[in-house]
C-alpha positions in Angstrom: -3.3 -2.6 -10.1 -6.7 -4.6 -10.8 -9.5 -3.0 -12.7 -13.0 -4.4 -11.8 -15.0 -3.7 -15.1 -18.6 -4.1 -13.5 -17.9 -2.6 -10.2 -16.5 0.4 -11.2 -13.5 0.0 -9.3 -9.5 0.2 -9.1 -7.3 -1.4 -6.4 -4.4 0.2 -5.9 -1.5 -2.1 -4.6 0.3 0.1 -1.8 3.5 -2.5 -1.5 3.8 -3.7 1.8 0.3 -3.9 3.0 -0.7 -7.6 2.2 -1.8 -6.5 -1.5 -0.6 -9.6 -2.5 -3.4 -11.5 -0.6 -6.0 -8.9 -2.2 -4.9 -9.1 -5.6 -4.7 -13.1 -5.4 -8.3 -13.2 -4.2 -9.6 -10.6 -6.7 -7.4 -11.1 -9.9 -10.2 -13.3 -11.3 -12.6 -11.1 -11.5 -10.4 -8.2 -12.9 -10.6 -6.7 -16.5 -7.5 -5.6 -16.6 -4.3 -6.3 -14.6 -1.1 -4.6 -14.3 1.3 -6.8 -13.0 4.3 -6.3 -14.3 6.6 -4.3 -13.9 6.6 -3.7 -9.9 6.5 0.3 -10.8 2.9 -0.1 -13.0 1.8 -2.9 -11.2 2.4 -0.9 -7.7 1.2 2.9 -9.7 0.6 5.3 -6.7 -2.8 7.5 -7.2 -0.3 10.3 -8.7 0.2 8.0 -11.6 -2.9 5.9 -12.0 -4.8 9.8 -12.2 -1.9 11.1 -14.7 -1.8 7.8 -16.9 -4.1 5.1 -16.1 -7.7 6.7 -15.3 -7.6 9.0 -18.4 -7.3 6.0 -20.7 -10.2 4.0 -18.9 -12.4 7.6 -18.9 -12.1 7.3 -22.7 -13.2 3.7 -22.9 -15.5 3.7 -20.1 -16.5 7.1 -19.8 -17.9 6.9 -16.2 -16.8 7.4 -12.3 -14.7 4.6 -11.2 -13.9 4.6 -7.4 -10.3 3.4 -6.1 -9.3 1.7 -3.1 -6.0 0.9 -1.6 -4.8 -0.4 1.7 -2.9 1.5 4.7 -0.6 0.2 7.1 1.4 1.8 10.5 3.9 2.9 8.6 6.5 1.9 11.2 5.0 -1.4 10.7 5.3 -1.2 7.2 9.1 -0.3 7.6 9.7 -3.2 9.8 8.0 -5.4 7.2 10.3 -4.0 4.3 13.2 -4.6 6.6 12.5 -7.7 7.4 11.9 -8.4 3.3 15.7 -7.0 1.9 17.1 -8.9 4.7 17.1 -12.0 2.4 17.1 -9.9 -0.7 16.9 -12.2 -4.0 20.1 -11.7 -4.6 22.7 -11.5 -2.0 24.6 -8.7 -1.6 22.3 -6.2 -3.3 22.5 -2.6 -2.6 19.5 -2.5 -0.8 20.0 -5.5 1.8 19.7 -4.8 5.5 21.5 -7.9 6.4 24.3 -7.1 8.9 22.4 -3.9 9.3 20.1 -2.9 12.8 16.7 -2.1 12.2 17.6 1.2 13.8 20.1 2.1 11.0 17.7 0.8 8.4 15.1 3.5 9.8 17.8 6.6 9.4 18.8 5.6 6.3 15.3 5.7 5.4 14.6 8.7 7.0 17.6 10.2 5.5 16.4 9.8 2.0 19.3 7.2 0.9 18.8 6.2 -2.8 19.4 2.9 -1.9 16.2 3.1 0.1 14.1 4.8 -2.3 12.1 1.8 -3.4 10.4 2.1 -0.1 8.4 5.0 -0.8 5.4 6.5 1.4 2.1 6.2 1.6 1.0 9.5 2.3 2.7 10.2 -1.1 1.2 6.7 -2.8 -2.7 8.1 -1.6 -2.6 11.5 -1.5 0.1 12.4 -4.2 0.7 16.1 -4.2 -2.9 17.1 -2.1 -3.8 17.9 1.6 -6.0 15.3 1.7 -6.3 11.5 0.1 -7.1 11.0 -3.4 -8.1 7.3 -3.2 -11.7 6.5 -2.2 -11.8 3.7 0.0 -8.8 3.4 2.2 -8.7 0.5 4.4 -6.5 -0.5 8.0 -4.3 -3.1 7.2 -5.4 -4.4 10.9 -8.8 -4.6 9.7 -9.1 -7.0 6.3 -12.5 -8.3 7.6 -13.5 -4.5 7.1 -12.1 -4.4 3.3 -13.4 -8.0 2.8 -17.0 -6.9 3.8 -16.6 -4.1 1.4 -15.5 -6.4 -1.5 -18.5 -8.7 -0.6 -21.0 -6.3 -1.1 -19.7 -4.7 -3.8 -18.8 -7.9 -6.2 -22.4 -9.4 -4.0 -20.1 -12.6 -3.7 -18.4 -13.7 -0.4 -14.7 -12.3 -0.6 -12.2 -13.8 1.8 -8.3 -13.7 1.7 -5.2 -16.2 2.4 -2.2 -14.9 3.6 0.7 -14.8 1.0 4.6 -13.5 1.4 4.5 -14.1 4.7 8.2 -13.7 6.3 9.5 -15.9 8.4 12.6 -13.5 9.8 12.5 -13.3 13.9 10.2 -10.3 15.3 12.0 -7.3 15.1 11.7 -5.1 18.5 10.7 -1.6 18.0 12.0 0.9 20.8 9.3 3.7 21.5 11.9 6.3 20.7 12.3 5.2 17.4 8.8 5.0 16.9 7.8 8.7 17.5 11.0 9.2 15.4 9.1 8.0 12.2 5.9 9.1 13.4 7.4 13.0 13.7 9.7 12.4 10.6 6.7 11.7 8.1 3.8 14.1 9.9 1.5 13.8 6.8 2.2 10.3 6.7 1.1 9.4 10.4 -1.9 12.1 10.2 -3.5 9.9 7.4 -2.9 6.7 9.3 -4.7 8.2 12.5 -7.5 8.5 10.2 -7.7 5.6 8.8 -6.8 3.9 11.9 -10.2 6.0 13.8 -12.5 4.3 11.3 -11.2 1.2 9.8 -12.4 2.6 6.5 -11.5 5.9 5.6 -13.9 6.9 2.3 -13.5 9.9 0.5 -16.4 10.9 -2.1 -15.6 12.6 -4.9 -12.0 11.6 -6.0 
């Protein structure tokens, strides 16, 4: 999570949808960073609303906006996949080497604890609402949408490099399986379609 003192502004870091990139471009500008540990530095909107925002209210007692980045969430599974299968440390619970992207995705599905690291973005944006609770949320397709953004709003050319890029072969995703996801996580893909629609999904008011 960076805080952005004179723009008003929170980036949330949804994990596994090239925050990394942001937060490397943008930490220098930041008041306050939370990187450490992965569960404050990654704080979903549930949390930063609960905990974080109530703070900053008291010691700067006026709106702050947040923005966060979406991904296809099969995409995003295929990306976490592709991560634990050359975990840090070998063997750990919550390797998928040895294991078919297809299992990965019903373990997933099925809610194994294992797995629960993973999370969902529905849940990271919109916590327990109908509708998103972050203001800016951005396509993960689209960075030269959320780089225009940052550019006006810090009036400063923002570009990004590419960090924590794997290297793991392509993994092959089967149409079947993809409507599987899509209708397993409904709330999930609705938001994505939206963001997806217009690049830049803002929300006023939250």
């Amino acid at each position: 999570m960076l805080y952005f003192h004179r723009e008003r502004l929170v980036f949330l870091e949804v994990p596994k949808t090239g925050s990394s990139a942001v937060a490397q471009a943008m930490r220098g500008f930041a008041t306050i960073e939370v990187s450490d540990p992965p569960g404050l530095r990654h704080m979903n909107i549930g949390t930063f609303n609960a905990r974080a925002r109530r703070h900053l209210k008291t010691a700067f007692p006026w709106k702050i906006d947040t923005a966060a980045v979406m991904r296809d969430p099969v995409e995003r599974l295929v990306s976490w996949y592709r991560y634990l299968h050359r975990p840090p440390v070998p063997g750990a619970p919550d390797s998928t080497t040895g294991m078919a992207f297809a299992d990965f995705v019903e373990a997933v599905l099925a809610g194994e604890a294992r797995f629960n690291g993973i999370g969902r973005q529905d849940r990271f944006l919109m916590a327990d609402h109908d509708s998103p609770q972050v203001t800016h949320i951005f396509q993960y397709d689209r960075q030269d949408i959320l780089a225009a953004f940052l550019t006006d709003r810090f009036a400063m050319p923002i570009s990004f490099s590419r960090v924590n890029v794997s290297r793991a072969a392509p993994v092959e995703v089967p149409d079947d399986l993809r409507d599987k996801v899509l209708a397993a996580r409904p709330r999930e893909a609705a938001l994505w379609r939206q963001v997806r629609e217009q690049g830049h999904l803002h929300t006023p008011g939250v």
